[in-house]
N, C-alpha and C positions, 0 to 999 in steps of 0.2 A: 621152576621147581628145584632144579640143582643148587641154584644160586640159593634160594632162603632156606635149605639145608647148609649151605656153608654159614649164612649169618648168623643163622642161630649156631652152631656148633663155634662161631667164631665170639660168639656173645656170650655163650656157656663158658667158653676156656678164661674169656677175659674177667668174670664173675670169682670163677676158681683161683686162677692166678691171682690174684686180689684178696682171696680170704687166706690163699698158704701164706704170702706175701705178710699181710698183719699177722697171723699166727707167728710167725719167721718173725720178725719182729718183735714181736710181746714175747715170746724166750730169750730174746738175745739182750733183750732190757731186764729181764728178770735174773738172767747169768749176771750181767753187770751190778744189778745192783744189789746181787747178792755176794760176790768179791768183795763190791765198796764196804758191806757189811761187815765180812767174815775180818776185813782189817783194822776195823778200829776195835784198839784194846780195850776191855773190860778192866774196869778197876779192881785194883790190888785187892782192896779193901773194904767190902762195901760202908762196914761201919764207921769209919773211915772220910767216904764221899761225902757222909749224910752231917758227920762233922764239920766237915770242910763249908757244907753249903750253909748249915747253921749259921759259922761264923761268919759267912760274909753276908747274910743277909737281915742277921741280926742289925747290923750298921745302919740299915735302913729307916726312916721313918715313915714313909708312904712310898708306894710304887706307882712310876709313871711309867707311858708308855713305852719311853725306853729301856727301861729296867724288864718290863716285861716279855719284850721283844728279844732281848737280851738273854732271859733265862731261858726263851723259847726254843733259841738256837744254841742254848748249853747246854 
């Protein structure tokens, strides 16, 4: 009787310890990557940006997948 009073009390804590555990986790990646956020700079300019992207995509005649892969991560 003593003993599957400690299993499950031992089976309870390791369920717990596993949910703070991800919780603990899922903050400490949302602190992260809202740092990585808060450091990339905003343009000057927006009107500016939209210029910038014009001209250079103006140049294009058809977009391949690199191109588009390309703008994805710009």
């Amino acid at each position: 009787m003593e003993k599957d009073k400690q299993d499950r009390f031992f089976e309870r804590f390791q369920t717990s310890l596993r949910e703070h555990l991800l919780t603990f986790n899922d903050g400490v990646i949302a602190i992260i990557i809202t740092i990585m956020v808060s450091s990339i700079p905003a343009p000057r300019n927006d009107g500016e940006f939209w210029y910038d992207a014009h001209r250079i995509f103006i140049t294009f005649k058809r977009a391949t997948k690199q191109v588009v892969i390309a703008d994805f991560f710009y």
